[in-house]
C-alpha positions as CSV (number, residue, x, y, z in Angstrom):
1,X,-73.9,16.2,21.6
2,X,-73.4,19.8,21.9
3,X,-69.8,19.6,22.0
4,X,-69.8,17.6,19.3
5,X,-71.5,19.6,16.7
6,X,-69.2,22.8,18.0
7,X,-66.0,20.4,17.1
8,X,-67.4,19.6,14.2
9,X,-68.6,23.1,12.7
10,X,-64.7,24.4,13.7
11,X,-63.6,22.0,11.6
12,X,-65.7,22.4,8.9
13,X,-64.8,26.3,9.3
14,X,-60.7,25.5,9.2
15,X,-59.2,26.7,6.0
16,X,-57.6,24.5,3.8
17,X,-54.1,23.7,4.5
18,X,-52.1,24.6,1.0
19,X,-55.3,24.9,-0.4
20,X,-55.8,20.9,0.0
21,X,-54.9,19.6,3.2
22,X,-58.7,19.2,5.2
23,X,-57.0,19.4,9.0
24,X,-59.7,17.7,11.0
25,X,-57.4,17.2,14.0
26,X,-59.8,17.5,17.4
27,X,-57.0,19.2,19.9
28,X,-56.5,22.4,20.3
29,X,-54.0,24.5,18.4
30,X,-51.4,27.0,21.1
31,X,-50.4,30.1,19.1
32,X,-49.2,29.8,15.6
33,X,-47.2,27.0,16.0
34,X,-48.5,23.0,15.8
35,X,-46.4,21.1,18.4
36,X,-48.2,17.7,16.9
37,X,-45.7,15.8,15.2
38,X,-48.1,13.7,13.3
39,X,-49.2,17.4,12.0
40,X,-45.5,18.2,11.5
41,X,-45.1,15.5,9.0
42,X,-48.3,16.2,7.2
43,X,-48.0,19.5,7.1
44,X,-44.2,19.2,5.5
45,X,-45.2,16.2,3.1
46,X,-48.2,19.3,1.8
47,X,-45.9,21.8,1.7
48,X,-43.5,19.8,-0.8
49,X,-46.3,19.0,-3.3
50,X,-48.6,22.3,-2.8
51,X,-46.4,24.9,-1.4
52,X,-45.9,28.1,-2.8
53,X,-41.9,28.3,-1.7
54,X,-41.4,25.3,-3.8
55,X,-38.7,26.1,-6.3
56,X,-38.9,25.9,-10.1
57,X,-35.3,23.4,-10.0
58,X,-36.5,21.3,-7.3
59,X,-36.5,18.1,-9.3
60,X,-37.2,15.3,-6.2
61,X,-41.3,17.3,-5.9
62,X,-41.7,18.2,-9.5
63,X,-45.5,17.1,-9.8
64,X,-45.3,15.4,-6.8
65,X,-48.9,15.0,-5.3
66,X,-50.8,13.3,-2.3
67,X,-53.5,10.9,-2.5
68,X,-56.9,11.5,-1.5
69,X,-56.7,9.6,1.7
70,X,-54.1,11.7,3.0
71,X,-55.9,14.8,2.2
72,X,-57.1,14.7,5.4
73,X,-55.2,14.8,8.0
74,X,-56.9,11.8,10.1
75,X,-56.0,9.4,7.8
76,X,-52.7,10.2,8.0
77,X,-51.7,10.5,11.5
78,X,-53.6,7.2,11.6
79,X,-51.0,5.6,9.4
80,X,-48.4,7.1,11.0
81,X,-49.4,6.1,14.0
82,X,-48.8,2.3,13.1
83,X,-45.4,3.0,12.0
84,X,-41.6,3.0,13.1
85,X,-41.5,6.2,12.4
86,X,-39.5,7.7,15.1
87,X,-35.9,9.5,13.8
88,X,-37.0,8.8,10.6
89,X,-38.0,11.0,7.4
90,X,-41.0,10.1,4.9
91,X,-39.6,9.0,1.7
92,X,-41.8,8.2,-1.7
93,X,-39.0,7.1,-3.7
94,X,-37.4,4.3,-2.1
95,X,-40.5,1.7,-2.9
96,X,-41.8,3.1,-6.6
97,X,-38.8,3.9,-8.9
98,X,-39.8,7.4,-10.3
99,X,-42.7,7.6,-7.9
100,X,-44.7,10.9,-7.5
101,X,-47.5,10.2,-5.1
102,X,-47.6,10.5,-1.4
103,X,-49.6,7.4,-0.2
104,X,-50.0,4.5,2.2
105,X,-48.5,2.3,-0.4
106,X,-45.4,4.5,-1.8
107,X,-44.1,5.9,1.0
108,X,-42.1,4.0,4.4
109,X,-40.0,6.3,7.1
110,X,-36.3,5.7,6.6
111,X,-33.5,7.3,8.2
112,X,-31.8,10.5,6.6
113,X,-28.4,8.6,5.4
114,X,-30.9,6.0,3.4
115,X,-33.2,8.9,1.9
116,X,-30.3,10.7,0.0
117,X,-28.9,7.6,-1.8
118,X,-31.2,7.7,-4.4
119,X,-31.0,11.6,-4.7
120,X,-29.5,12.3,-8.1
121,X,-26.0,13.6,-8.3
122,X,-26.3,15.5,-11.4
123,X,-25.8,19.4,-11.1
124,X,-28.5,21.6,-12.2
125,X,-26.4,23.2,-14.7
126,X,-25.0,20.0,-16.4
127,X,-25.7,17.9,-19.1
128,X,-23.5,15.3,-17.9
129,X,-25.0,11.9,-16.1
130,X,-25.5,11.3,-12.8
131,X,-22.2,11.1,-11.1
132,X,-19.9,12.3,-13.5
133,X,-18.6,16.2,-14.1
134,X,-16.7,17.2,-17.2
135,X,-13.3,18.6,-16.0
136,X,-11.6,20.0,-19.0
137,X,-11.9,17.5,-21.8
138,X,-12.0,14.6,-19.1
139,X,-14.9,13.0,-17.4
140,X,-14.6,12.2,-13.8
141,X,-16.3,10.3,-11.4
142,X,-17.9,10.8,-7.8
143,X,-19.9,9.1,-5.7
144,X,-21.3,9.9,-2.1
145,X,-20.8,7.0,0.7
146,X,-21.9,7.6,4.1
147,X,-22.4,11.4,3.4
148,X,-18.6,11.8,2.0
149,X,-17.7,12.4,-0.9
150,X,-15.4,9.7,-3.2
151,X,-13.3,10.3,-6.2
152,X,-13.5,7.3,-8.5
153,X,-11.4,8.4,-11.4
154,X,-11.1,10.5,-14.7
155,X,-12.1,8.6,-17.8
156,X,-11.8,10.0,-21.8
157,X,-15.6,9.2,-22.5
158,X,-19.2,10.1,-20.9
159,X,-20.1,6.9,-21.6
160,X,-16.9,5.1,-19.6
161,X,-17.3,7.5,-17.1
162,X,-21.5,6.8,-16.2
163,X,-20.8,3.1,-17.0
164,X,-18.2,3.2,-13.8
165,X,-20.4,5.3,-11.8
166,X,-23.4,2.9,-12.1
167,X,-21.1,-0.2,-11.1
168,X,-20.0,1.8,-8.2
169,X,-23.4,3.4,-7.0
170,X,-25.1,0.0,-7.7
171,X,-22.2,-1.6,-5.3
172,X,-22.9,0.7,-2.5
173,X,-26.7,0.1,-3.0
174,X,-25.7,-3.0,-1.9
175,X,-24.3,-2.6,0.8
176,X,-27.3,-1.1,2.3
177,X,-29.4,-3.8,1.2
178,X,-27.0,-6.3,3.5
179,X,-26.7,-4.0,6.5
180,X,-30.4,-2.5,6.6
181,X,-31.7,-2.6,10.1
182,X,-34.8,-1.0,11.5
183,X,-33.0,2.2,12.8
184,X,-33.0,2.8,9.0
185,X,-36.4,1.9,7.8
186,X,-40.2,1.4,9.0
187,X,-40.0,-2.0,7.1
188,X,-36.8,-3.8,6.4
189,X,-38.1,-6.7,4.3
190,X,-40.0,-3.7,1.5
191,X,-36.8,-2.2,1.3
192,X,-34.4,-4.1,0.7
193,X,-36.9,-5.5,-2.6
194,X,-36.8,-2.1,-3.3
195,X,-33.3,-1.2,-3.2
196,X,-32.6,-4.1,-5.0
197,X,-34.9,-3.1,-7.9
198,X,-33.1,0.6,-8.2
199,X,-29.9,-1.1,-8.3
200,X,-30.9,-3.2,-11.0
201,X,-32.3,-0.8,-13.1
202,X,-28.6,1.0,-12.8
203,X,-27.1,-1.8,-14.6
204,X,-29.8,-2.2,-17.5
């Protein structure tokens, strides 16, 4: 019982992790560095909502936040624990189009190739749509497959231009859907429902 109230008064004496994160974990920490990668995980998924390195243009965390639940770090590792998780990142995109929380319910583990599809192509700098760059007084088209790049074509209008891009990126959308297999995602069935939905919304 001793031991028990000693685990539990280090706990309750641990800083908050980002100010937030409640790390309730019950081994022991060597040195500086977590070798847990349950922690690893949560750690980097607080970090991207509450960290203080987070840049003013990163767009994909912009008022990103975690649900209570995962607060604490018990509850996550928890979840994680029942998941295919292995080789994979945590994505909160994928299920919730325009999704901002971190939660049992928005987020799956899918392989690095499937996280970046949905990452939007539009520089920074430019008011053009997602795909397409202004290139003199023409407006031409990209899209990434399989981490390469793919010229499309060079149109006179923005709204020619985007209205190719969208066929194309809803296409290769597509493709995933019909090839998904669980070396690319925690849970096949949920997204490849999801997928579908973003590829609809590309052609509204």
């Amino acid at each position: 019982m001793t031991g028990k109230k000693n685990l539990l008064g280090v706990i309750a004496r641990r800083k908050k992790l980002f100010g937030v994160g409640i790390n309730d974990a019950d081994y022991v920490v060597r040195g500086k560095t977590w070798t847990c990668l349950y922690f690893q995980r949560w750690k980097g998924m607080l970090s991207r909502c509450y960290g203080k390195a987070k840049t003013k243009n990163d767009i994909a965390y912009k008022d990103c936040y975690v649900c209570e639940e995962w607060l604490t770090f018990s509850n996550f590792k928890k979840w994680m624990e029942q998941q295919n998780w292995q080789g994979k990142q945590l994505d909160k995109d994928i299920l919730v189009p325009g999704n901002k929380e971190y939660g049992p319910n928005t987020c799956i583990f899918v392989s690095q190739e499937l996280n970046h599809i949905l990452i939007c192509q539009m520089s920074k700098k430019s008011s053009t749509p997602s795909g397409v760059v202004l290139n003199g007084n023409r407006y031409e088209v990209q899209i990434a497959r399989h981490g390469k790049g793919r010229y499309i074509g060079s149109f006179e209008t923005v709204e020619e231009a985007s209205k190719v891009y969208k066929k194309a990126k809803y296409e290769y959308i597509l493709e995933w859907v019909n090839n998904l297999t669980s070396e690319d995602t925690s849970d096949i069935e949920r997204t490849k429902e999801a997928l579908m939905r973003h590829a609809e919304l590309l052609l509204e």
